[in-house]
N, C-alpha and C positions, 0 to 999 in steps of 0.2 A: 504493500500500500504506500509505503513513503519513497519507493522508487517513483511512483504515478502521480504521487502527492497534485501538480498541482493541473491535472485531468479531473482528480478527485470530486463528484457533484457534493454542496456542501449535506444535501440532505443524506447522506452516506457518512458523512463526518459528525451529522448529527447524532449516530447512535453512538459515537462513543464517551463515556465515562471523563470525564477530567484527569485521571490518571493517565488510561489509555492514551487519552491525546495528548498529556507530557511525553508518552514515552516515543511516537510519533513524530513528534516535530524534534526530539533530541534525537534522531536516529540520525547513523552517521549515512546512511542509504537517501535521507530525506533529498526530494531533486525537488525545489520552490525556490524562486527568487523570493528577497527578502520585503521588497514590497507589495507582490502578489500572496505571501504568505501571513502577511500582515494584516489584510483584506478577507483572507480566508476565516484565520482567529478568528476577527471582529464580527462576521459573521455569523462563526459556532456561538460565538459568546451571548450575539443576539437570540441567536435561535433556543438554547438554552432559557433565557428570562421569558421568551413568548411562551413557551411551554409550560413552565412556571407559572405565568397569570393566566393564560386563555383558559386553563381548565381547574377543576378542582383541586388545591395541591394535596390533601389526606387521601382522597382517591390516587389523585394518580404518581405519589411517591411511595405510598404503598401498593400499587401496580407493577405490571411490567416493564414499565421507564425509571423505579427505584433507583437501579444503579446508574444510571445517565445524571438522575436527576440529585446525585450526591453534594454538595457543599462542596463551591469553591474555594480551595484557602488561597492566603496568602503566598502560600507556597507552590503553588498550582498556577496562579496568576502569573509567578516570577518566573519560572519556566518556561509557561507557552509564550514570554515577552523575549522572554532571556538575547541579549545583544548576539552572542555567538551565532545565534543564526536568522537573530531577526535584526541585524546592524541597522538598516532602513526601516524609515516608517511610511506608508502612503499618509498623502498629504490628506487624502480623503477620511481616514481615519484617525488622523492624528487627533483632533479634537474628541473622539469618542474615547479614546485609552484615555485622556486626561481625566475623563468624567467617571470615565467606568472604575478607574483607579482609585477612585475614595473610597468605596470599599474595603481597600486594600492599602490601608497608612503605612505597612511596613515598607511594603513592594517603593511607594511615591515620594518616602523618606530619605530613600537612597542619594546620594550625590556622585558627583562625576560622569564626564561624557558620554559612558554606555548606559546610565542609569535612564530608564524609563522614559522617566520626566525631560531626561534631556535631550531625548531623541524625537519625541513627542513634538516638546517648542520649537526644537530645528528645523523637521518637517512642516509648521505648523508658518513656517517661515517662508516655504515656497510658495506661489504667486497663485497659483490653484487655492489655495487654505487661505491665502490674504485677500481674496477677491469674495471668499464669501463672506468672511469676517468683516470687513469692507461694507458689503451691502445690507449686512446686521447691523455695524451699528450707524448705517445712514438711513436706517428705517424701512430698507426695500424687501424686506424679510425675516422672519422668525429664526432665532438659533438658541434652540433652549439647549442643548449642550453648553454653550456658552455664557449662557445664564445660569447653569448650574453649577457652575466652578463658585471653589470659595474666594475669596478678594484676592488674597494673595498671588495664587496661580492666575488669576486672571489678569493682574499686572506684570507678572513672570510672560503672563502668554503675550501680550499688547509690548512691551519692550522687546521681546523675539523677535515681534512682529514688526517692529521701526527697524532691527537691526538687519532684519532680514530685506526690510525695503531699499533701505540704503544699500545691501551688496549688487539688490537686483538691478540699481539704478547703473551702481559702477562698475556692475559687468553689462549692461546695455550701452553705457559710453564707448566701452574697450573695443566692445562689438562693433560698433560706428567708427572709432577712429583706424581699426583694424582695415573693416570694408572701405573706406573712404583711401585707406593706404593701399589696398591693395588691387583696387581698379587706378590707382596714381600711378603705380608698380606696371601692372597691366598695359596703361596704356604710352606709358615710355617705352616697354617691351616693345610694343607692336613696331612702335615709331621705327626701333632700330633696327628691328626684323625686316621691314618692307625696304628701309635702305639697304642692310645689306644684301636684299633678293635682286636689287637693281642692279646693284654694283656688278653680283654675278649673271647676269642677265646675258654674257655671249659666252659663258663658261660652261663645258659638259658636265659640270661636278653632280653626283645626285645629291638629292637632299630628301630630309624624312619630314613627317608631319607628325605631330604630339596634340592627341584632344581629350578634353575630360580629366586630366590632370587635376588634381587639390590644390597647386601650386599654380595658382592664374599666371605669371611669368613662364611658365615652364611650359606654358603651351604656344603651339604657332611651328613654323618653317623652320627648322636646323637644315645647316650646311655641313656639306662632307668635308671632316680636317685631311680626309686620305681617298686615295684611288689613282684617278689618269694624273689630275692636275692638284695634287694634294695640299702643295704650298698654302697658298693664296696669304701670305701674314698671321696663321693660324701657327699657337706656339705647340699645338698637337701635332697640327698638318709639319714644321717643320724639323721634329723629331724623327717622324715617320717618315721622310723624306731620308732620311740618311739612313731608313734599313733596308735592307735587301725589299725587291718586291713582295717574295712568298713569305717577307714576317709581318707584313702591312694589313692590321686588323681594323676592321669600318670603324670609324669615329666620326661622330656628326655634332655641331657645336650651336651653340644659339648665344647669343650676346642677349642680355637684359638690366634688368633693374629689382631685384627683390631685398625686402626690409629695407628700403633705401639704400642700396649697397648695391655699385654697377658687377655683377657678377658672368658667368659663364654655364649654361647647362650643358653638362655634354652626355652623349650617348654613344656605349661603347661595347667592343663586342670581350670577353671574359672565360677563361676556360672552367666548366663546374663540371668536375670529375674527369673519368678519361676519356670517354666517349661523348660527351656534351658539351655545350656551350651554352652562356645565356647574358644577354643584354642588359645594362644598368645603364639606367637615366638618376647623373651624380651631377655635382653644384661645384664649381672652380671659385673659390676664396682665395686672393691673393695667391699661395703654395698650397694651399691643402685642398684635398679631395673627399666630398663629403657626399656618400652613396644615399639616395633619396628610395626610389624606387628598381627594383630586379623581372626580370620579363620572367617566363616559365623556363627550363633548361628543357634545349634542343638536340638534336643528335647532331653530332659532328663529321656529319658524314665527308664533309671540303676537306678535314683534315687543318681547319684554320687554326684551331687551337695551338697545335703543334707543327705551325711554320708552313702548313703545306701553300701549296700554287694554286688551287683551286680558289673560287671564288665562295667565300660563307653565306652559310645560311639568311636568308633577310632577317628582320627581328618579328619577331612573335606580332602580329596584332593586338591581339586580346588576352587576357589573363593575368597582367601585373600585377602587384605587391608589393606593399610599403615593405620597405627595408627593416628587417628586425621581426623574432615573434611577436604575432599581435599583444598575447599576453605581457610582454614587458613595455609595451608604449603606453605613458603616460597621457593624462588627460591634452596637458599642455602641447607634448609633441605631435599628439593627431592633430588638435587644432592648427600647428603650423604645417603638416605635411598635407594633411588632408588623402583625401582618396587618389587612388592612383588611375595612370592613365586609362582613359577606357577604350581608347582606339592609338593605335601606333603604326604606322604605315610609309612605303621607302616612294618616292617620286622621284621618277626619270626622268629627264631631260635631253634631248635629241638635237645635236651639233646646230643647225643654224635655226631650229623650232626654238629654240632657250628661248631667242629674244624674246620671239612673240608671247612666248608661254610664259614669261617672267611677272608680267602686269596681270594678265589672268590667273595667274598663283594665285597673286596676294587678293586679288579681287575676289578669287572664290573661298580664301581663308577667312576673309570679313565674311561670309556672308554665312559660313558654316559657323561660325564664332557670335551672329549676331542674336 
């Protein structure tokens, strides 16, 4: 059952016992996120008290729902709350544990960041719980949960609730001066991307296309640092220029502007394992190389990996990945990588076609980008 946990219908969770469902939610097998699991309790716990008053309680605790209908303790309370596995609280319910917690003064006694109470106000904090709270006490509706708090907590709850507006305020600034940066970013990108498609406008070189990117800079037209005419003032293009042909692996570059910082995307081809290869779209700082996104690993069948003369595999289209287990990226570093490319694709250009195909590049990159 607490593999299924949270398939579980609650009128199935309703027959069990208070113990029973301590020992349920402490199972190490339990599979519930913490704020779906939170929703669920609040539920038993209602379903419980309806049962209680709908019917007669000497009937029906001397009945067949006796042991269902056993006394809550404080102990029982503490459990089915317990941080370990209920960390989160939905914002929906946060107001009801406050209420339903008087009951139970030992459990709302507690102090410190996993205690109850404090999980409750912090929830009680997000924008969902303050809009209803909100329209309670501007008279647009009834919240007798919130009338039924003692004073205390209910100034505890109203200061959560300022402190909580104020982060929401100054992560909706961050958010705005982010986006406001990051179409600035963008659209310097562009600027320098369509110059330097003109510039190679009578050049065979190919170039790749990057869309769907997290990283608005990181998308648009890359040029090839390597191949016929590798040069071109490309500090990749003229490393690879002085090695032999059959070591020259595809590199495709893009000039931009990200976090304010005039930087370099490059995309490159990488040996994974012995048989495979696979493409990374990485960021040029100054000297360092800082790997953003990895394509899928390909079979190596050119033999590019290990010097050969054949010409390598193109790059994957589809399937990229932010760099790193998902499990180890923090909140902050999704936010700046964002999703990875969702299309990545190689354009040819054909000796005296460049020219004319150089202005309809960029022309049809605005218009897939708009």
């Amino acid at each position: 059952l607490a593999e299924r946990f949270d398939g579980v219908n609650i009128s199935t969770l309703g027959k069990l016992n208070p113990r029973l469902m301590r020992s349920l939610v402490q199972s190490d097998r339990l599979r519930c996120g913490s704020v779906e699991l939170s929703e669920k309790i609040a539920r038993y716990l209602r379903l419980r008290d309806e049962m209680l008053e709908d019917a007669d309680k000497a009937e029906r605790i001397d009945g067949p729902n006796s042991e269902f209908l056993s006394p809550l303790t404080d102990e029982d309370y503490y459990w089915l709350t317990h941080c370990q596995h209920m960390p989160e609280i939905s914002p929906k319910e946060a107001l009801y544990y406050l209420s339903y917690g008087a009951r139970f003064p030992q459990v709302m006694a507690e102090v410190g960041s996993g205690s109850l109470k404090a999980r409750c106000l912090a929830s009680s904090s997000r924008p969902e719980a303050m809009d209803a709270l909100a329209d309670h006490l501007e008279g647009n509706g009834p919240l007798e949960l919130y009338e039924g708090l003692e004073p205390k907590l209910k100034v505890q709850l109203l200061e959560s609730t300022v402190v909580g507006a104020r982060r929401n305020v100054r992560r909706r600034d961050e958010d705005d001066k982010r986006r406001i940066d990051d179409e600035r970013d963008a659209q310097l990108s562009d600027e320098i991307m369509y110059g330097a498609n003109g510039e190679l406008a009578s050049t065979r070189r190919s170039r790749l296309i990057v869309m769907g990117c997290g990283i608005g800079p990181a998308n648009g037209i890359y040029r090839s640092a390597g191949g016929d005419q590798a040069g071109g003032g490309s500090e990749t293009g003229r490393r690879q220029q002085q090695q032999p042909q059959q070591q020259r692996s595809p590199t495709y570059e893009k000039e931009a502007v990200w976090n304010h910082n005039r930087v370099t995307f490059v995309v490159y081809l990488t040996a994974s394992g012995r048989y495979y290869v696979q493409y990374r779209l990485a960021v040029r700082q100054g000297h360092g190389m800082r790997v953003l996104y990895n394509s899928p690993a390909v079979v190596d069948a050119s033999g590019a990996a290990g010097g050969g003369a054949a010409p390598p595999p193109p790059p994957p289209e589809m399937g990229w990945e932010v760099e790193g287990d998902d499990s180890s990226l923090d909140h902050e570093r999704m936010m700046e990588v964002g999703s990875p490319p969702k299309f990545v694709g190689r354009i040819e250009l054909e000796n005296t076609a460049a020219a004319g195909n150089s202005t309809s590049t960029n022309t049809a990159f605005r218009q897939m980008t708009v």
